[in-house]
C-alpha positions in Angstrom: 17.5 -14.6 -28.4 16.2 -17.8 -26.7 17.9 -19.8 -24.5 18.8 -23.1 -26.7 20.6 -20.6 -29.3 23.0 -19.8 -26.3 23.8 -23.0 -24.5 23.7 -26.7 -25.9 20.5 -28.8 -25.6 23.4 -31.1 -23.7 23.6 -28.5 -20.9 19.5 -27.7 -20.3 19.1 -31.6 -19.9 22.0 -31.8 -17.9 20.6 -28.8 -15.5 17.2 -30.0 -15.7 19.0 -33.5 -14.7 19.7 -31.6 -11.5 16.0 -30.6 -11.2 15.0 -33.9 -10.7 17.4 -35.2 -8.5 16.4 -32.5 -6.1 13.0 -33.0 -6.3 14.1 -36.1 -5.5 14.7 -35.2 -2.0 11.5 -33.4 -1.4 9.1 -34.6 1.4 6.2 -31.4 1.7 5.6 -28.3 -0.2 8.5 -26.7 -1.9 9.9 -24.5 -4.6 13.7 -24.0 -6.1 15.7 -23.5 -8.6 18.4 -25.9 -9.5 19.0 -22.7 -13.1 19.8 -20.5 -10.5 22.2 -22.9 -8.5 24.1 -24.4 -11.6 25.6 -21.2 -12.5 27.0 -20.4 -9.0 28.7 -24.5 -8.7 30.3 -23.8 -12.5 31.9 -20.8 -11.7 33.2 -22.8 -8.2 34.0 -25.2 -10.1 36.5 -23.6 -12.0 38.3 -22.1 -9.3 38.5 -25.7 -7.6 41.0 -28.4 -7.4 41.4 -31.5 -5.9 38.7 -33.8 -4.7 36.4 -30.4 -4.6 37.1 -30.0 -8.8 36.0 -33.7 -9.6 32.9 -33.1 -6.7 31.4 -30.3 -8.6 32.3 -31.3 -11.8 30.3 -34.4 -11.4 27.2 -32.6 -9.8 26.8 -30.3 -12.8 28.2 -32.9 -15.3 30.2 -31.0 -17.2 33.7 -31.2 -17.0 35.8 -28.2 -14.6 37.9 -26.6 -17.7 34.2 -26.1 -19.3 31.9 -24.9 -16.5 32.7 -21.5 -15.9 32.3 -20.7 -19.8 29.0 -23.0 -20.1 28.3 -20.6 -17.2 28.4 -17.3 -18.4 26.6 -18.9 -21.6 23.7 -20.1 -19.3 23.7 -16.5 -17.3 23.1 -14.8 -20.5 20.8 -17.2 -21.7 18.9 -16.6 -19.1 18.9 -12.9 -19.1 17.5 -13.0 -22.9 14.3 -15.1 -21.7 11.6 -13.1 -22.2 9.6 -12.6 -18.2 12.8 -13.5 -16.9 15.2 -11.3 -14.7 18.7 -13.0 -14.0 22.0 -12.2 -12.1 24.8 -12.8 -10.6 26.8 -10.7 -7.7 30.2 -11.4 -6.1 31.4 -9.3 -2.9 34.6 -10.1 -1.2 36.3 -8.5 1.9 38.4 -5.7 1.1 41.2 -8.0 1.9 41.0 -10.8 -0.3 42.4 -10.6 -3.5 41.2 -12.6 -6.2 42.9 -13.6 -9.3 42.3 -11.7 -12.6 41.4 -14.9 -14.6 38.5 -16.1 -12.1 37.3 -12.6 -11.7 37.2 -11.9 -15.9 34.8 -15.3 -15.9 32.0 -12.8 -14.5 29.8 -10.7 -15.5 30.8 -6.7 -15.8 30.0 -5.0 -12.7 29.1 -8.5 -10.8 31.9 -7.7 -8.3 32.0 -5.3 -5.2 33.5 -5.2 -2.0 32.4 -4.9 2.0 34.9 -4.0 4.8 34.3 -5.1 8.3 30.6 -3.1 8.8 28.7 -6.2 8.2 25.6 -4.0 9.3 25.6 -2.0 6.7 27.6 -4.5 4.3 24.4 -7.5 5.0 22.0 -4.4 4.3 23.6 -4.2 1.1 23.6 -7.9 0.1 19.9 -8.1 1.3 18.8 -5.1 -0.5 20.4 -6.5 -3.6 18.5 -9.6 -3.3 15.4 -7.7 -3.6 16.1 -5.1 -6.1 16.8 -8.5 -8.3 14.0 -10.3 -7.7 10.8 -7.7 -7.3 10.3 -7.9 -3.7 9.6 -11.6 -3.5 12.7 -12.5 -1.9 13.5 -10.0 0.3 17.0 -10.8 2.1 20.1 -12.5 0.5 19.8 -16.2 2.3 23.5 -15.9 4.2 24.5 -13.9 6.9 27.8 -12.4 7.1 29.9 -12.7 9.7 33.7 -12.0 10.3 35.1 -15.4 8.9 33.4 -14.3 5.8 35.7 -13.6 3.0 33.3 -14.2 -0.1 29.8 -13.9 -0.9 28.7 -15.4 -4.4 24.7 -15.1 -5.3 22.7 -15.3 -7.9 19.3 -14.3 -8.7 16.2 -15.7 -10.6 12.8 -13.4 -10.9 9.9 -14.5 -13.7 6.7 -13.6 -14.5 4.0 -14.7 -16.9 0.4 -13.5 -17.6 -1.7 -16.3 -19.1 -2.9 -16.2 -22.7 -6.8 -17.3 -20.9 -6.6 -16.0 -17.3 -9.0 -18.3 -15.1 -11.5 -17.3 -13.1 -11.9 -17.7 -9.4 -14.3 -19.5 -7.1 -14.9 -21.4 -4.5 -13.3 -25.2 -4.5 -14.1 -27.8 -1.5 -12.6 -31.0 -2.3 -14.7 -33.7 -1.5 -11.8 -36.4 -1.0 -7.6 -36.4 -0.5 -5.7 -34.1 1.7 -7.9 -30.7 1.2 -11.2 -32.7 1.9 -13.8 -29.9 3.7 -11.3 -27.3 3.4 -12.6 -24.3 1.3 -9.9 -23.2 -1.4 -9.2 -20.4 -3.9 -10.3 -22.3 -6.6 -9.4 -21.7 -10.5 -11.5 -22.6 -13.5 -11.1 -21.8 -17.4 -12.6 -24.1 -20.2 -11.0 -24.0 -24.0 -10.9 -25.7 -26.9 -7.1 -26.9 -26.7 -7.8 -30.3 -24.8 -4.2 -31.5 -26.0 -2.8 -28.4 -23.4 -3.5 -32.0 -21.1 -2.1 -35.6 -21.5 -1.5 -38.9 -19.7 1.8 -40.6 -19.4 2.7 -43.9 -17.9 6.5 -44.4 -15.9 7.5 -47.1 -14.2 6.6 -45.1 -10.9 3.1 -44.6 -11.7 0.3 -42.5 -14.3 0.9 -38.8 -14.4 -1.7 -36.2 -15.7 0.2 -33.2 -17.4 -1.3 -29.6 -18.3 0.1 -27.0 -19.9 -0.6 -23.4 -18.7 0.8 -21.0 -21.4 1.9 -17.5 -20.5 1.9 -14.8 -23.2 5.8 -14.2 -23.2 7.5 -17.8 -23.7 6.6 -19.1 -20.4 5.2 -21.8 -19.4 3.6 -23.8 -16.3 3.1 -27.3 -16.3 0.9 -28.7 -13.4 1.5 -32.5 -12.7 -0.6 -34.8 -10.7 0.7 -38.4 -10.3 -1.0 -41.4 -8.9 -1.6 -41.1 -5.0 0.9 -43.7 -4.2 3.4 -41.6 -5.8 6.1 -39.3 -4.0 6.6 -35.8 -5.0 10.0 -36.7 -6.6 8.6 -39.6 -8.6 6.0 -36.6 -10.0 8.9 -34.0 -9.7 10.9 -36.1 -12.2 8.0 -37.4 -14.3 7.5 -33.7 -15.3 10.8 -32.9 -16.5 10.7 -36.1 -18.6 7.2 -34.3 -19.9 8.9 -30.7 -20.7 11.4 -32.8 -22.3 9.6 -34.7 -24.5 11.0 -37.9 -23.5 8.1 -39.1 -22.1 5.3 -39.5 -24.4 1.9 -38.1 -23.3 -1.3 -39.4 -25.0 -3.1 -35.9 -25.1 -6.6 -35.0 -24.0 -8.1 -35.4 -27.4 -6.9 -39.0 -28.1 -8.4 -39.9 -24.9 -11.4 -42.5 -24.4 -14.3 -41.6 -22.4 -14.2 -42.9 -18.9 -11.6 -41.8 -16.0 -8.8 -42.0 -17.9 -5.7 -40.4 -15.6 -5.1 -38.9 -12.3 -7.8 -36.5 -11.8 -8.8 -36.8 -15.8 -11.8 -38.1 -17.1 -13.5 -37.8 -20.3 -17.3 -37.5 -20.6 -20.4 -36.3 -22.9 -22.6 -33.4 -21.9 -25.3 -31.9 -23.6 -25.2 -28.9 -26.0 -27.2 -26.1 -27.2 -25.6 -26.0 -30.3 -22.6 -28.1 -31.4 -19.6 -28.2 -30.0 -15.5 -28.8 -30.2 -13.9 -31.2 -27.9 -13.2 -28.8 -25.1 -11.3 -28.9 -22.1 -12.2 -27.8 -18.3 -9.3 -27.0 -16.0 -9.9 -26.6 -12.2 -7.1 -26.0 -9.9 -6.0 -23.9 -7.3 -4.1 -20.6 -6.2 -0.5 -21.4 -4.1 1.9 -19.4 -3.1 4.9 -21.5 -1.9 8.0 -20.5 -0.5 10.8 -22.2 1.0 14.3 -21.9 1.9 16.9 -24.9 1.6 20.3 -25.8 2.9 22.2 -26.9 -0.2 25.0 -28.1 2.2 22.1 -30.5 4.1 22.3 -32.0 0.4 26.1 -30.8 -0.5 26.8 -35.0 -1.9 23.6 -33.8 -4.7 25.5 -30.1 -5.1 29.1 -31.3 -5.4 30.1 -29.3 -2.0 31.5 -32.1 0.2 34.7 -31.3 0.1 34.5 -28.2 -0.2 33.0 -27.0 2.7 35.9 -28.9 4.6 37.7 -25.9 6.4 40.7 -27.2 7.4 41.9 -27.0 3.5 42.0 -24.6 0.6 39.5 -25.6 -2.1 39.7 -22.9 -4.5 43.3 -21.8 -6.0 42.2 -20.9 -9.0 39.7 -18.4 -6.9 42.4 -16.7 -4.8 45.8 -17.7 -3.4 44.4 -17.3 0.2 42.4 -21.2 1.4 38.7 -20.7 1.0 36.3 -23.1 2.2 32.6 -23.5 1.5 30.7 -22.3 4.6 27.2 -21.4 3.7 25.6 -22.7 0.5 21.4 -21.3 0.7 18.9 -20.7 -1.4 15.4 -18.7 -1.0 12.6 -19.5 -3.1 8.7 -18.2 -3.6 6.3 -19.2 -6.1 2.6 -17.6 -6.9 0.5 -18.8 -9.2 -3.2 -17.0 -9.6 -6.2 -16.2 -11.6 -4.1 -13.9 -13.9 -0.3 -15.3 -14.5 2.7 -16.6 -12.4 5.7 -14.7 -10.3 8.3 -16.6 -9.0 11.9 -15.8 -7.4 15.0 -17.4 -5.9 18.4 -16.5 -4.7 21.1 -18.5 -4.6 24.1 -17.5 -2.5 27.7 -19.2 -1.5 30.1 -17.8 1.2 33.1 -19.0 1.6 35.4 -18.6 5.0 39.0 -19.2 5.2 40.1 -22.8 5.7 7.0 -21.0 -5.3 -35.0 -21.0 -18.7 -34.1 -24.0 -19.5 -32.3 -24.2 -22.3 -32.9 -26.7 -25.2 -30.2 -29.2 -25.4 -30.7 -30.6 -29.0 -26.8 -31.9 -28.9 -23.9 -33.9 -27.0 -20.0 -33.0 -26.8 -16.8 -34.2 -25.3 -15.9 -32.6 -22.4 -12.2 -33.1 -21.1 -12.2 -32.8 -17.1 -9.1 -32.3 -15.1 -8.8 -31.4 -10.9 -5.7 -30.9 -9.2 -7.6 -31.2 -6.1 -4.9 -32.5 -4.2 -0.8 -32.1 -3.9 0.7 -31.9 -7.1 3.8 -31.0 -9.1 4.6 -27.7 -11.2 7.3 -26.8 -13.3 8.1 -23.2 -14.8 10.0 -23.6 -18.4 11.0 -21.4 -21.1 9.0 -22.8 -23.8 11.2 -22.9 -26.7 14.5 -24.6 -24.7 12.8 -26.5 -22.2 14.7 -25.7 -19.0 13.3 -25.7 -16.3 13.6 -22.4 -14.2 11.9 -23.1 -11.2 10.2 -26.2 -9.9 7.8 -27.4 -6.7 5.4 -29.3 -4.7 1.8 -27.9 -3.9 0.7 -29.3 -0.3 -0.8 -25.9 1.2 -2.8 -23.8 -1.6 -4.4 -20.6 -0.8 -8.1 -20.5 1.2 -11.0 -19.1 -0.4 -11.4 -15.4 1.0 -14.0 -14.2 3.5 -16.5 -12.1 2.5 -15.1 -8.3 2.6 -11.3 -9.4 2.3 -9.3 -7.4 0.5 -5.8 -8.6 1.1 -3.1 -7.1 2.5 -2.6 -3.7 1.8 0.0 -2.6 -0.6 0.5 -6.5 -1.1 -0.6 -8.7 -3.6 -3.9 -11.1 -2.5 -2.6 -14.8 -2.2 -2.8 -16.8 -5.5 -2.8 -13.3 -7.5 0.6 -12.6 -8.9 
């Protein structure tokens, strides 16, 4: 079953809504996950009151008596998206008691317990966060420590092979940012020249492309003007996955440089010959971690992390505060497909010869030679499950290098 069976188109704009204002905030390379965060502030939400209530209510903009059921809608949404591994966890110290109707808003079996071992209690947390995600995240992103009363986390792992893998080889950009560096460069060339399009906003032109993977995924690349910031792209793309900004696709195009890094040109044939489109780009891997509570006005946690109170009655009848709100995130995108992870945890305290050319054709040309945007969706719903910003892709191998053993090579998921 696909997501937008499961959860209103209402709710995947209002997530993706939250994509974009984080992108917002991004200044260098990143990847994250505002799916895997929304879940985790619904179900806080619905143990809140006060000031903390109308916070997170307004940060996922549904209202608090709906989130934790939009919630558990979303997490097994996202569960039935084909490539795409979801969960949620909750562990509280053995002396907290929760109330029944907070802890029935989970998932069966999301809940365990941890005594005053952190050792072995954070081994357990960390080993969960790997188990969930493959090995690409491979400890939960909070500590333990003995304040801690609650630990909630959730976890996103997805993974695409492309329909037309690409094929890899040297790129040297001649201008921008990666000028004289030698990259892991990717090239394919089709016949589906709409797969890109130009878009105008009132920030700047954006080039869009498509890269479909063969189980409902896909990965949009996004490359906006040079003046433009990563969050002006950032949010220029989710307006692309969700249609409401218009693209003018490769085939409509006129000849001549017609978008960032796009142009559209003749070349001669052997024989004749479709529009067609060439693609180069490169291998990343991009991993981050981020502070939600560096951002906790954009996450709804202001209040909440505010010890000297109790935030969440509905929760339990002993005060919890927010202390820790982090999230983990790694993105790799290669020859062959895409893997991507992120976890998402909350503890709470008390208080990514020559032949003979006879003919012409259009060729459709686009290089993302330089930082640019990307954007992993489920095709059919159009959320967004993890998003970033390329500024460090992967360097072309020397000759002889095989990776690291028992690891994947950079750029090859």
């Amino acid at each position: 079953m696909r997501v937008e069976n499961r959860v209103d188109g209402a709710v995947v704009r209002t997530v993706n809504g939250l994509t974009a204002r984080w992108g917002a905030t991004a200044g260098g390379g990143t990847v994250f996950s505002a799916a895997g965060v929304w879940p985790l502030l619904a179900l806080l939400a619905d143990g809140a009151a006060g000031p903390a209530r109308q916070e997170l209510a307004d940060a996922l903009g549904v209202p608090a008596d709906r989130a934790a059921a939009t919630a558990r809608e979303l997490l097994a949404a996202l569960g039935s998206v084909s490539g795409l591994d979801a969960a949620l966890g909750l562990w509280t110290h053995h002396e907290l008691l929760l109330r029944e109707e907070w802890l029935a808003q989970l998932p069966p079996g999301a809940h365990g317990a941890f005594g005053d071992d952190l050792v072995t209690a954070q081994e357990r947390l960390d080993r969960w966060a790997a188990e969930r995600t493959g090995g690409l995240v491979e400890r939960m992103p909070v500590t333990l420590n003995r304040q801690t009363r609650m630990v909630l986390a959730g976890a996103l792992a997805l993974h695409t092979t492309w329909r037309q893998p690409f094929t890899e080889q040297r790129l040297t950009p001649e201008s921008g940012p990666w000028q004289g560096r030698t990259l892991r460069g990717l090239h394919r060339r089709s016949v589906r020249p709409d797969r890109v399009g130009v878009a105008g906003t009132p920030d700047g032109f954006v080039t869009a492309l498509t890269v479909p993977g063969d189980n409902g995924v896909d990965v949009h690349l996004v490359l906006g003007e040079e003046r433009m910031t990563p969050g002006q792209v950032m949010a220029a793309g989710v307006a692309v996955v969700e249609r409401a900004l218009a693209l003018t696709p490769g085939g409509a195009l006129p000849y001549g440089e017609v978008g960032p890094g796009l142009r559209v040109e003749r070349e001669p044939a052997v024989a004749p010959e479709p529009t067609s489109l060439d693609v180069r780009t490169v291998a990343y891997e991009v991993r981050a971690d981020h502070d939600l509570l560096s951002l906790a006005d954009l996450f709804g946690l202001r209040t909440a992390t505010d010890a000297r109170f109790g935030h969440f009655p509905g929760v339990s009848a002993h005060p919890l505060a927010v202390s820790e709100a982090r999230q983990s995130a790694v993105a790799r995108f290669g020859a062959l497909g895409f893997r991507a992870a992120a976890v998402t945890a909350a503890a709470q305290t008390y208080g990514s010869a020559a032949p003979q050319y006879r003919y012409e054709t259009t060729v459709v040309r686009v290089a993302f030679d330089r930082p640019f945007a990307f954007l992993a969706t489920d095709r059919d719903s159009r959320l967004v499950l993890l998003a970033g910003w390329v500024t460090d892709p992967a360097p072309y191998p020397a000759p002889g290098y095989a990776g690291s053993a028992g690891r994947p090579t950079p750029g090859r998921p």
